[in-house]
BAFI-3210 file (N, C-alpha, C; in Angstrom, 3 decimals, decimal comma, padded with zeros to 6 digits):
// residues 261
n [1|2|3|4|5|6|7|8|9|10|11|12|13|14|15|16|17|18|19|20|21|22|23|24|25|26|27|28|29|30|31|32|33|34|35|36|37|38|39|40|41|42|43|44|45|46|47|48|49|50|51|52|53|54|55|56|57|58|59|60|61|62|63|64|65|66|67|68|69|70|71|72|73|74|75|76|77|78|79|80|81|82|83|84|85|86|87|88|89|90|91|92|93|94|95|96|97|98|99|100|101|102|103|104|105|106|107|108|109|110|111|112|113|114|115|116|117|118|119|120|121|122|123|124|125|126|127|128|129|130|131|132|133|134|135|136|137|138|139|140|141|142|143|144|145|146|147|148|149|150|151|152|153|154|155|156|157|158|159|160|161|162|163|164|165|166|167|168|169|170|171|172|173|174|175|176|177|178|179|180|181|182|183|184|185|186|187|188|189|190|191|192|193|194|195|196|197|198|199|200|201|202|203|204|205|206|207|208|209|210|211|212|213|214|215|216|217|218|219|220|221|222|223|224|225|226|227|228|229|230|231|232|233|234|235|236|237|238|239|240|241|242|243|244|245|246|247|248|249|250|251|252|253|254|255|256|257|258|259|260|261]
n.u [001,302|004,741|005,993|008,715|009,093|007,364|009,200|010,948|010,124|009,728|012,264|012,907|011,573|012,704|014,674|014,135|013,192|015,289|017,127|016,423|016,284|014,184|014,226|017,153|019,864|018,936|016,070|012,341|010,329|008,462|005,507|003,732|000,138|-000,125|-002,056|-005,049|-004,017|-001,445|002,032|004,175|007,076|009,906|012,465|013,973|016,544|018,174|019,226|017,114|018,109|019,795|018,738|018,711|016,341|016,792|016,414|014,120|010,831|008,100|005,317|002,298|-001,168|-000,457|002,162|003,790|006,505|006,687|008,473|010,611|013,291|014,731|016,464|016,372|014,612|011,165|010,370|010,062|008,089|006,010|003,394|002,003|001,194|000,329|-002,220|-003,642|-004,157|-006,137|-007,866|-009,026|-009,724|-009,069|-006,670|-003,431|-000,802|001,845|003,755|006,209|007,485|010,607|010,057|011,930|010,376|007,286|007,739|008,830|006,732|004,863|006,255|006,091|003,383|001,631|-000,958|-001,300|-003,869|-004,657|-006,118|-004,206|-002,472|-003,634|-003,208|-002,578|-004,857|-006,439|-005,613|-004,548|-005,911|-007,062|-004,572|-003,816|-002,624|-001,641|-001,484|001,190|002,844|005,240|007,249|007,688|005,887|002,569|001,587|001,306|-000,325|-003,062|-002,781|-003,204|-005,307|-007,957|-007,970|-007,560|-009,743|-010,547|-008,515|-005,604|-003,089|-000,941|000,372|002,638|002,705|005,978|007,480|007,437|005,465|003,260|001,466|-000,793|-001,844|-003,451|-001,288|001,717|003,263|001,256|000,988|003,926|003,885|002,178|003,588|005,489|004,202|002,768|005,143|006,358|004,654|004,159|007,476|006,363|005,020|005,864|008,393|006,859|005,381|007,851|008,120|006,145|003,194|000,554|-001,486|-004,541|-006,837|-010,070|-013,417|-015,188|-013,743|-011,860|-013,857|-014,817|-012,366|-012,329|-014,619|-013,547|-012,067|-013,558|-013,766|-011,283|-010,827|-009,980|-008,648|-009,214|-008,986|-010,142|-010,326|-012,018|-010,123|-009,674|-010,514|-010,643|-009,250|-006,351|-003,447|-000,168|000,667|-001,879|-002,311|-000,183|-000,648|-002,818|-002,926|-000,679|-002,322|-001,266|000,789|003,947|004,469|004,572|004,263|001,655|-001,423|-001,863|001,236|002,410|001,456|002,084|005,006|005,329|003,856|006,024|008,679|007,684|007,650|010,167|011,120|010,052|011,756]
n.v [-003,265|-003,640|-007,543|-007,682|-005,185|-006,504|-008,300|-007,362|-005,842|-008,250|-008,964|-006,692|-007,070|-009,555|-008,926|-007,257|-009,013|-010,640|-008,895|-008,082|-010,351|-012,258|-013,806|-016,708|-018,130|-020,052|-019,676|-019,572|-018,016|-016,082|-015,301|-013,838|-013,361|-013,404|-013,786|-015,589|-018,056|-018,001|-017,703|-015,633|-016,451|-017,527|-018,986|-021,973|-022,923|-020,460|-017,539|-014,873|-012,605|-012,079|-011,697|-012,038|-011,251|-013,466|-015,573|-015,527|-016,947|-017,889|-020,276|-022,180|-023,040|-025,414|-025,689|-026,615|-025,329|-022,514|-021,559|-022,422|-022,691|-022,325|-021,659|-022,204|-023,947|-023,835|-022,997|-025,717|-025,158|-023,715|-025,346|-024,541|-021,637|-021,759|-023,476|-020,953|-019,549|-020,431|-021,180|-018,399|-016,063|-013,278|-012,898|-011,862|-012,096|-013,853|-014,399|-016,327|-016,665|-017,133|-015,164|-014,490|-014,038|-014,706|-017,296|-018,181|-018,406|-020,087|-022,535|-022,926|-023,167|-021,231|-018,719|-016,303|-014,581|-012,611|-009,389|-007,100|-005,029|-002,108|-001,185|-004,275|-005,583|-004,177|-004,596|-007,460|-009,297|-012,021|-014,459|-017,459|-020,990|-023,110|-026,278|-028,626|-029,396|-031,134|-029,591|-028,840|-031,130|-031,688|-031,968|-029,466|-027,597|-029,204|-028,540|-025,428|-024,922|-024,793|-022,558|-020,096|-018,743|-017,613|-015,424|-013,304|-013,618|-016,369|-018,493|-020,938|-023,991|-025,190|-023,862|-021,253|-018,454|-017,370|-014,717|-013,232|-011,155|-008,202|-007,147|-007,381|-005,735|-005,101|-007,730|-007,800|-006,359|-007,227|-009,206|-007,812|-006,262|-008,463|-009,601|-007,357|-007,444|-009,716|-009,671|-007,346|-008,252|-010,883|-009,523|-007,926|-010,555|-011,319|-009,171|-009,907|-009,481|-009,485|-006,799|-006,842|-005,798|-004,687|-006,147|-004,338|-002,415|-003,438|-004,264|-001,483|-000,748|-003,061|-002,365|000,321|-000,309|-000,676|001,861|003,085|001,227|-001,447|-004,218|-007,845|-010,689|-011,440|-012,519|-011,858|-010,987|-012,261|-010,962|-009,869|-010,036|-011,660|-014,023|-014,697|-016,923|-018,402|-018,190|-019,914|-021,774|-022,702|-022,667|-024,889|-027,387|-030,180|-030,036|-030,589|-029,219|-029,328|-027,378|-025,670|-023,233|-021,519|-021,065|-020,431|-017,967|-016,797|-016,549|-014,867|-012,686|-012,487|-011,866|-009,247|-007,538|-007,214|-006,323|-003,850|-002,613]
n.w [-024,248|-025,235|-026,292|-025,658|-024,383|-021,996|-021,137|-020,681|-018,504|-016,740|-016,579|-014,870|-012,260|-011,603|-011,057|-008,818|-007,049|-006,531|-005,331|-003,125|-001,446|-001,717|-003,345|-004,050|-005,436|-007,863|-007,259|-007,616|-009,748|-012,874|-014,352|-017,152|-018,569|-022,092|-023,954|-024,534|-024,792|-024,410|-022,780|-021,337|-019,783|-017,069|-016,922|-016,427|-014,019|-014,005|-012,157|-010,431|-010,667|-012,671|-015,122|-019,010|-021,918|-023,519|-021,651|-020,988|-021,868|-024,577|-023,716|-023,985|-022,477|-021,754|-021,270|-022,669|-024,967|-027,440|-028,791|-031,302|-031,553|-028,903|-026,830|-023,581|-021,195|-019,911|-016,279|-014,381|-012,420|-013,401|-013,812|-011,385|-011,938|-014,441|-013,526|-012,171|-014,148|-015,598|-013,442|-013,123|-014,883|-014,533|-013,744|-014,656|-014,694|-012,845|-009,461|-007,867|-004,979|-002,554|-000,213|002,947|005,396|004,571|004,707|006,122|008,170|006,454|007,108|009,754|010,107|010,035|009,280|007,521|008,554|009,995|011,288|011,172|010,012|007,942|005,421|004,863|004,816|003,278|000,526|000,375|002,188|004,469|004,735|003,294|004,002|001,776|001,267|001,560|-001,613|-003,377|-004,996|-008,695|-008,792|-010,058|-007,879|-006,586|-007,951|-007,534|-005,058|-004,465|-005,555|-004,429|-002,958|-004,494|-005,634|-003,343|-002,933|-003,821|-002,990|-001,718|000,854|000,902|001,955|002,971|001,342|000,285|-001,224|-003,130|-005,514|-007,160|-010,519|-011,598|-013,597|-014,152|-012,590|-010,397|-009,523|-008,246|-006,821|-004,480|-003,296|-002,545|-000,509|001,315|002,305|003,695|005,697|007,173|008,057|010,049|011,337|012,611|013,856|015,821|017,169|018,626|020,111|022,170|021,532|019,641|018,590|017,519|015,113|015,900|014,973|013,669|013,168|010,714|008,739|008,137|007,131|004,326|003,175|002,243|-000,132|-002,998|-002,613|-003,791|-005,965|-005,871|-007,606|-008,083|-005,517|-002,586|001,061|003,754|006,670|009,906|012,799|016,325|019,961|020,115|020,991|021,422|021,721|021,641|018,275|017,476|018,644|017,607|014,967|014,701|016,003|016,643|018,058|019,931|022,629|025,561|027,408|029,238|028,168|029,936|031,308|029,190|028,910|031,138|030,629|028,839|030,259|031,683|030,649|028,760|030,961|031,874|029,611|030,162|032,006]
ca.u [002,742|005,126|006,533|009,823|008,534|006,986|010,579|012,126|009,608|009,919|014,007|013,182|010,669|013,358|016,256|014,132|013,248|016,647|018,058|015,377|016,495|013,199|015,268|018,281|020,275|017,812|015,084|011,199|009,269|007,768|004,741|002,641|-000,266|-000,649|-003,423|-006,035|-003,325|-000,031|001,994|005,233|007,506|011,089|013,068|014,770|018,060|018,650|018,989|016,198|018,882|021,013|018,336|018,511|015,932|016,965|016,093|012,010|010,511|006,638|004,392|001,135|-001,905|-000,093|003,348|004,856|007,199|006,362|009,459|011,053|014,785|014,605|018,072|016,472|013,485|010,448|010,218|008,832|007,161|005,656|002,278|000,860|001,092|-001,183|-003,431|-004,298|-004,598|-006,980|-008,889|-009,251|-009,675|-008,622|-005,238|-002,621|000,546|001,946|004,885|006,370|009,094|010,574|010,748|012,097|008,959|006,746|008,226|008,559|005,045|004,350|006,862|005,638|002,155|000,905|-001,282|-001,645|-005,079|-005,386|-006,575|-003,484|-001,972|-004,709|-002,699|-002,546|-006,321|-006,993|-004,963|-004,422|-006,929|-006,817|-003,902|-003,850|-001,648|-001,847|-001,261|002,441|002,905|006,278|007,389|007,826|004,723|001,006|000,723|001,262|-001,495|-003,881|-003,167|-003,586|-006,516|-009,048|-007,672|-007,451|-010,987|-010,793|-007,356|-004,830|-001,683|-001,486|001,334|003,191|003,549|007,239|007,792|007,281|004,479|002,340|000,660|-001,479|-001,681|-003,716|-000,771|003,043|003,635|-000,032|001,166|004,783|003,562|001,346|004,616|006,057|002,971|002,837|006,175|006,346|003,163|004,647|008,055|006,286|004,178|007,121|008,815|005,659|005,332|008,998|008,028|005,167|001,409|000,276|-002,736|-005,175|-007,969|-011,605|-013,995|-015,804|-012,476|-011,911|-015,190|-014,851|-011,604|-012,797|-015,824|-013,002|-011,714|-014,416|-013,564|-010,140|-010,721|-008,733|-009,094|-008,475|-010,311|-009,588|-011,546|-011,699|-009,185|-010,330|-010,665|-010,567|-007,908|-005,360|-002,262|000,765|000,424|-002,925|-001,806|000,465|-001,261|-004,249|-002,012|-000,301|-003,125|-000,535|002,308|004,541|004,855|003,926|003,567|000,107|-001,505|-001,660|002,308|003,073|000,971|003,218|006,615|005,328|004,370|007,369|009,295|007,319|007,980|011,448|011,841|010,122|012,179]
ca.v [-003,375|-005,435|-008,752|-007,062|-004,373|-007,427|-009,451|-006,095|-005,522|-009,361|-009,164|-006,163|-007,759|-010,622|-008,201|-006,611|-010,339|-010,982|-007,632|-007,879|-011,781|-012,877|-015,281|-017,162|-018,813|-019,801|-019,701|-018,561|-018,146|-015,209|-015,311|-012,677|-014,006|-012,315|-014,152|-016,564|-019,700|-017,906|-016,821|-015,587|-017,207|-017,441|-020,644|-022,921|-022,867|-019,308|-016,511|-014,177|-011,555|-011,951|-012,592|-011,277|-011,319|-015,038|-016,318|-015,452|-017,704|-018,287|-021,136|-022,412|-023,069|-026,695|-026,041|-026,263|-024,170|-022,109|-021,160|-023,283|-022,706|-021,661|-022,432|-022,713|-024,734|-022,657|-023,756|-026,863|-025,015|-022,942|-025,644|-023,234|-020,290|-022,445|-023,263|-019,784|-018,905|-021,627|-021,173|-017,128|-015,301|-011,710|-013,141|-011,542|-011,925|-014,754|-014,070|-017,392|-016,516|-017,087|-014,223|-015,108|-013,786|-015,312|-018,821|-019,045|-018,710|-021,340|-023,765|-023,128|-023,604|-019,924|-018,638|-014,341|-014,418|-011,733|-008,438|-006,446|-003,543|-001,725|-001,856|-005,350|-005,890|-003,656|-004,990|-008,686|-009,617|-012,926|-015,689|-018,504|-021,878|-024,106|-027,733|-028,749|-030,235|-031,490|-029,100|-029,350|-031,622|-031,552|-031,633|-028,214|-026,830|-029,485|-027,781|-024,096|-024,764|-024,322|-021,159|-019,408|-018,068|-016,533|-014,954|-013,178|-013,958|-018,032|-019,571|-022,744|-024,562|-025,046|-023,791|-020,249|-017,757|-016,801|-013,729|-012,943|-009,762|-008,102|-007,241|-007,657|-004,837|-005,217|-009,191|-008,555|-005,356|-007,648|-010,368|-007,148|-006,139|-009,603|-009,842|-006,538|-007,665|-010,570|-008,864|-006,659|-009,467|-011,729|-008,231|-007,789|-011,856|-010,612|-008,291|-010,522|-009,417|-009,087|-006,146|-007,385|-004,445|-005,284|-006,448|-003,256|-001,642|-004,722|-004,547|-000,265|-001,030|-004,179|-001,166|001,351|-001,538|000,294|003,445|002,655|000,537|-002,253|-005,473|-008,709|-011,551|-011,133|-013,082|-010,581|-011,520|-012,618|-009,796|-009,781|-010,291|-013,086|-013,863|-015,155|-018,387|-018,930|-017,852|-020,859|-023,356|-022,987|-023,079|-026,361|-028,535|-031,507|-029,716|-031,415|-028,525|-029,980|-026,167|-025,674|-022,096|-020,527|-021,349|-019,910|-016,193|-016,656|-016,110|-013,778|-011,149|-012,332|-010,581|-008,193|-006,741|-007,117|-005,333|-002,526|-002,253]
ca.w [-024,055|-026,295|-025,916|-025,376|-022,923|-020,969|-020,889|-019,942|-016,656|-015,768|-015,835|-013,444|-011,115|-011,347|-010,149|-007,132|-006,270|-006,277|-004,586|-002,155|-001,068|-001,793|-004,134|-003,662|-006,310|-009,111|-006,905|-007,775|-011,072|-012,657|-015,681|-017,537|-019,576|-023,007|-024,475|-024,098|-025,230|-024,814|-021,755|-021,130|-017,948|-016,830|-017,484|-015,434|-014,011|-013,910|-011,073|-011,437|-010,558|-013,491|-016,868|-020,114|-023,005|-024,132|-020,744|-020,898|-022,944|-024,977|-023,950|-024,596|-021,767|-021,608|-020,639|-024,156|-025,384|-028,598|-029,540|-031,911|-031,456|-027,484|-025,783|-022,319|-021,154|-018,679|-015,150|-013,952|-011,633|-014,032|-013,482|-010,586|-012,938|-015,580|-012,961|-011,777|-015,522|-015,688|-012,361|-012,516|-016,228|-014,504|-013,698|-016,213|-014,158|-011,531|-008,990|-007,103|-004,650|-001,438|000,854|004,267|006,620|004,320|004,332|007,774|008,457|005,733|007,604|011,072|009,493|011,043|007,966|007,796|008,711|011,080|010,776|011,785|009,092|007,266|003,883|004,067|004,754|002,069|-000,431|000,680|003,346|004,659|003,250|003,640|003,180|001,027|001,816|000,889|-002,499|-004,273|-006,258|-009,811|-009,774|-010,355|-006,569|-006,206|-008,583|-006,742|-003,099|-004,328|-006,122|-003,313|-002,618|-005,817|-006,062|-002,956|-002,454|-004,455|-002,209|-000,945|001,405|000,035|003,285|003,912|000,013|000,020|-001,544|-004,319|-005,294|-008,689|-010,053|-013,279|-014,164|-013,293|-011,184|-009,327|-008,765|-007,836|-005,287|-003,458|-002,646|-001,502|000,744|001,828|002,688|004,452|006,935|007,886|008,879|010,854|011,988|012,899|014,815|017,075|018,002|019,209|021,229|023,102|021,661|018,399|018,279|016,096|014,512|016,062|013,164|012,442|011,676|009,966|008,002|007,346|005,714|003,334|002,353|001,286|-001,512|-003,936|-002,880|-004,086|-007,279|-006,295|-007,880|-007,385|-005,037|-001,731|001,818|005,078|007,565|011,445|013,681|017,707|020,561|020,038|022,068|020,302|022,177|020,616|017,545|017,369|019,101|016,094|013,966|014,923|017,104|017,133|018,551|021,222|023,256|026,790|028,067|029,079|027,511|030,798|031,533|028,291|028,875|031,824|030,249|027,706|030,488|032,392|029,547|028,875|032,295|031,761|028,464|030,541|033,010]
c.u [003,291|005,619|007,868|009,973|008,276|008,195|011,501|011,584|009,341|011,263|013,591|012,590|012,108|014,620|015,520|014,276|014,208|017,134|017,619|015,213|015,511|013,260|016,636|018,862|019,330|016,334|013,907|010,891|008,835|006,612|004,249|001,814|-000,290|-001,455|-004,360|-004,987|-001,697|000,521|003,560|005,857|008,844|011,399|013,898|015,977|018,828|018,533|018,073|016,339|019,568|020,231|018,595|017,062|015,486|016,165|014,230|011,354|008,884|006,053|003,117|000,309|-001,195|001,022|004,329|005,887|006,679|007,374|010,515|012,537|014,872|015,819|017,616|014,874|012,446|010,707|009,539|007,963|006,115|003,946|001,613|000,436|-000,296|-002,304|-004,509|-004,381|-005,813|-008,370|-009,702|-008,801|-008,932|-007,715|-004,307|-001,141|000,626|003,510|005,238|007,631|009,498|011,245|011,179|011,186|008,203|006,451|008,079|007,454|004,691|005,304|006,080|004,041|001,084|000,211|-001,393|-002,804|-005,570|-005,440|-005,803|-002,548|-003,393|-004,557|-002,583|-004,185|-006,925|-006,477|-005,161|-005,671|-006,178|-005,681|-003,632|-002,844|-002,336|-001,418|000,476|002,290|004,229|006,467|008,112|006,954|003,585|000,372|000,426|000,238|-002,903|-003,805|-003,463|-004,784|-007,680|-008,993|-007,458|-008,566|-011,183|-009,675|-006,231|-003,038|-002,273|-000,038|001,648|003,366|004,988|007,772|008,410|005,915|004,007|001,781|000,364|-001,826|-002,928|-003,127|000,780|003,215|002,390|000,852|002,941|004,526|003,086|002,199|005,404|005,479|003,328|004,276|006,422|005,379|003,813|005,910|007,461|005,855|005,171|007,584|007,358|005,398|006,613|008,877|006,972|003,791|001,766|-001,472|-003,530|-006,291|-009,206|-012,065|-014,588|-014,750|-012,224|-013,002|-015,047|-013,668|-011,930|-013,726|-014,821|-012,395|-012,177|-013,928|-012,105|-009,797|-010,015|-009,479|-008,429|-009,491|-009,423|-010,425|-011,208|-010,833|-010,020|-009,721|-010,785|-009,296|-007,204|-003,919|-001,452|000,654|-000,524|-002,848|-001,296|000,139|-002,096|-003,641|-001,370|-000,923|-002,365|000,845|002,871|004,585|004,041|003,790|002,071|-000,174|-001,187|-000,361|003,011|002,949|002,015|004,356|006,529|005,265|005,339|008,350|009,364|007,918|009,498|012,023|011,427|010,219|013,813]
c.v [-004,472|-006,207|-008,502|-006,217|-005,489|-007,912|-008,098|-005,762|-006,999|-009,199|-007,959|-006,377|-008,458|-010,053|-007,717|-007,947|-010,527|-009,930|-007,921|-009,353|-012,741|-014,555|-015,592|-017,826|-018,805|-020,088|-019,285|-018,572|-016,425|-015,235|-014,387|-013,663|-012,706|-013,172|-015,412|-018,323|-019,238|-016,688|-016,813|-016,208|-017,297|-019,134|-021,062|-022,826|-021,428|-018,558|-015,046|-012,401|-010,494|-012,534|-011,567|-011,571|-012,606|-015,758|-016,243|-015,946|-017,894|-019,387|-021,284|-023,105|-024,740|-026,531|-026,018|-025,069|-023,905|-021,224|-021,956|-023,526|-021,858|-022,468|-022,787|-022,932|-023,811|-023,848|-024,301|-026,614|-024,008|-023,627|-024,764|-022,090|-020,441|-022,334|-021,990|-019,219|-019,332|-021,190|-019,347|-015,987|-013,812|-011,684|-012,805|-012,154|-013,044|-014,755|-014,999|-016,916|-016,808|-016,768|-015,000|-015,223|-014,449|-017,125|-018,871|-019,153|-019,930|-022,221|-024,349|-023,226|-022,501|-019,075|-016,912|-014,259|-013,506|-010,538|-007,559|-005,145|-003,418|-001,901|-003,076|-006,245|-005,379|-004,606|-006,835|-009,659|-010,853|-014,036|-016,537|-019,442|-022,727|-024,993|-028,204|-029,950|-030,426|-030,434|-029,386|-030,251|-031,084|-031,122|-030,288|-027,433|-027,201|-028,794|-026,527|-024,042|-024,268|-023,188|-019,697|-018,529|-017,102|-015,516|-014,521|-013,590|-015,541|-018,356|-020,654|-023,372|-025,236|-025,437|-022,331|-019,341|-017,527|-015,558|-013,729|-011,540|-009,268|-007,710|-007,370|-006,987|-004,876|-006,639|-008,787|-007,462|-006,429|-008,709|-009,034|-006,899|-007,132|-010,214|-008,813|-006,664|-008,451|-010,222|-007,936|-007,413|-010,288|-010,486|-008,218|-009,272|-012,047|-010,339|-009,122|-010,553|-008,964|-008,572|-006,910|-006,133|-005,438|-005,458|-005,086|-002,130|-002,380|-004,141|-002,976|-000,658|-001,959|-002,952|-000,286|000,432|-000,901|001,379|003,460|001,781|-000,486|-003,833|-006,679|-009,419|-011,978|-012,435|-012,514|-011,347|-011,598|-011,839|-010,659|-009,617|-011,579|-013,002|-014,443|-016,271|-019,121|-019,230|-019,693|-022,129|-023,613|-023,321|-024,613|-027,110|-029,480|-031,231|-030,301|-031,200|-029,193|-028,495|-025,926|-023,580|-021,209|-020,287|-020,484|-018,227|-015,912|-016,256|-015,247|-013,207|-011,279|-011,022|-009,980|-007,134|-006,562|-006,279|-004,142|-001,894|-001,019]
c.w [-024,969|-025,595|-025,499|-024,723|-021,756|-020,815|-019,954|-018,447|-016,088|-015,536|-014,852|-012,795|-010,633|-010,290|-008,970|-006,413|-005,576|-005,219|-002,724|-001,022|-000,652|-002,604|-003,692|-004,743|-007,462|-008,578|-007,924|-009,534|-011,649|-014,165|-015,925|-018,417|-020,844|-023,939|-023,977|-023,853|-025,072|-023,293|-021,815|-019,695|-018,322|-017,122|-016,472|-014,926|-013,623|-012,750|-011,758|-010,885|-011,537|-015,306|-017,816|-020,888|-023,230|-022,889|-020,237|-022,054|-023,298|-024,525|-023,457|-023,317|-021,201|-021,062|-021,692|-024,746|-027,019|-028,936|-030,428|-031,610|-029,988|-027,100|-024,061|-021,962|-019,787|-017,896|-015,318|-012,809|-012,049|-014,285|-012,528|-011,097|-013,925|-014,752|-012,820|-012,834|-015,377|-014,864|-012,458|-014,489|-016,101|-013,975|-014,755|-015,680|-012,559|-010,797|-007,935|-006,373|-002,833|-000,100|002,311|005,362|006,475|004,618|005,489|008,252|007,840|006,615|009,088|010,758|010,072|009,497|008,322|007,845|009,125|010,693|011,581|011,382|008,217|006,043|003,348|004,311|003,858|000,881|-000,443|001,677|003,861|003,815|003,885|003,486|003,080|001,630|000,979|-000,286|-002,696|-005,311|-007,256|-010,459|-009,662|-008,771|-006,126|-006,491|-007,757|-005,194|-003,282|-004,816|-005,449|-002,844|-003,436|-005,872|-004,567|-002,336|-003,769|-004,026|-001,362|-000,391|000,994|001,511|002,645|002,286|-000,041|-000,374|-002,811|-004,641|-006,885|-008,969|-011,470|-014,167|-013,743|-012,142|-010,122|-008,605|-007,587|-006,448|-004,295|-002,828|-001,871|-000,173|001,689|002,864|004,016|005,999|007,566|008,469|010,151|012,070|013,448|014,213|016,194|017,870|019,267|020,467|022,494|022,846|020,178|018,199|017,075|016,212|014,929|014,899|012,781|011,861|010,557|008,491|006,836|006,265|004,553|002,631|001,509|-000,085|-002,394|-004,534|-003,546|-005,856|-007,071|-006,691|-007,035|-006,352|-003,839|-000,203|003,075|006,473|009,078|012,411|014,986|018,423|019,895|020,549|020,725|020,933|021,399|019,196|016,796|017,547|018,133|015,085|013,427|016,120|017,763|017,520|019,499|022,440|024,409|027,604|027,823|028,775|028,518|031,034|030,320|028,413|029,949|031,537|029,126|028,829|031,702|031,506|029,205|030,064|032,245|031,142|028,663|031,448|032,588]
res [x|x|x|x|x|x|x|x|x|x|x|x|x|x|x|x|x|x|x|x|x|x|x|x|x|x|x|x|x|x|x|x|x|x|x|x|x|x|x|x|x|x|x|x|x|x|x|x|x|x|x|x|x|x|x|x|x|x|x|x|x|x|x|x|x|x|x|x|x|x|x|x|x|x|x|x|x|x|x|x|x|x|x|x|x|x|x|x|x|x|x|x|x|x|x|x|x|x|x|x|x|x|x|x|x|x|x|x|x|x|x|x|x|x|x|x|x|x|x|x|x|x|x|x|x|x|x|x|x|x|x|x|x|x|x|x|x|x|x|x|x|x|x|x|x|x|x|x|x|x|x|x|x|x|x|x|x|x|x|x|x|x|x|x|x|x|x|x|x|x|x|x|x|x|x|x|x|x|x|x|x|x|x|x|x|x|x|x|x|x|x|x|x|x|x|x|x|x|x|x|x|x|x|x|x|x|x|x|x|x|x|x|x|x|x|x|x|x|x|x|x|x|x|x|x|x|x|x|x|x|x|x|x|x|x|x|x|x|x|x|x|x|x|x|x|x|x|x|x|x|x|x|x|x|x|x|x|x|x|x|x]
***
């Protein structure tokens, strides 16, 4: 593909982002690599609703720009992108953005671990969050790092999301996936119980991956029961909540009973 094909399927990644209110203002990021030393990425400042051409810019494994006369400078958050160049050779494409389902999980510090849509155990498995960095600096690359090798989609705690792709449309599908799970996710905590898939369904699906061809570096999500109480409490150990677990199953199937009455 050319360099001008690639600028043309990041401005439209950039517009679903956008459509799709995964972005907000000049939220989010988006890169392709096209060689060993040279990657394309979005630039600063802009809505990644509304780019043209001018606004996707060349640089170099460092951060540099390699365009001599470039009117607008890449993101400064365009370090996590490097990294996962860096950390993972069969990375072509990096998609930073931040959907609403997603994010809230990263805030409330609840990671997608569980083994609960089949498409997103196939595709995504387990994701995790990252540890909150500053964005715009170095910290950020240091907290995803640990998570890179075994995950294509990573949580920003109380940032947003990640996903890597081998190539644009593989990376920016899997922020959709990702996004889509956790909606549903979010909807079912709603309702009071969140099914989780025993492990050897668990396990058959991870086997069809093969059968499927899909790439990408994935780590099998945690199968069994789990309440949404639990859920939360693992999540956040040091929570305040002075409700004890049993008190809480309490007013879930209070409600329950209610909503099926």
């Amino acid at each position: 593909m050319t360099i001008l094909n690639l600028k043309k399927q990041i401005i439209e990644v950039g517009r679903r982002l956008w459509q799709r209110g995964y972005v907000a203002a000049n939220d989010g990021n988006i890169s392709v690599r096209l060689s060993e030393n040279e990657i394309l990425t979005t630039v600063t400042g802009v809505s990644k609703g509304f780019m043209n051409e001018e606004m996707i810019v060349k640089i170099d494994m460092e951060g540099r720009s390699l365009e001599r006369h470039a009117k607008f400078k890449p993101s400064s958050e365009v370090k996590m992108h490097l990294e996962a160049y860096r950390q993972r050779p069969d990375v072509h494409a990096v998609v930073h953005a931040h959907p609403p389902y997603c994010t809230s999980f990263a805030v409330a510090g609840i990671p997608l671990d569980r083994c609960v849509l089949p498409e997103a155990i196939l595709i995504l498995g387990a994701v995790p969050i990252a540890e909150f960095g500053l964005p715009s600096t170095l910290e950020i690359p240091e907290k995803i790092r640990p998570h890179l090798q075994n995950s294509d989609a990573i949580l920003l705690a109380n940032h947003g999301a990640l996903t890597l792709g081998t190539d644009l449309m593989n990376a920016y599908f899997k922020m959709e996936t990702l996004e889509h799970a956790a909606h549903i996710v979010w909807n079912a905590i709603q309702l009071g119980n969140v099914n989780v898939l025993p492990e050897e369904v668990a396990a058959r699906l991870m086997a069809l991956r093969s059968n499927y061809n899909l790439s990408g570096k994935i780590t099998s999500c945690q199968a069994g029961p789990l309440t949404v109480s639990k859920m939360a409490r693992s999540a956040k150990a040091d929570s305040n909540n002075d409700l004890t677990e049993e008190q809480i199953e309490e007013i879930q199937q209070a409600i329950l009973k209610r909503l099926k009455k």
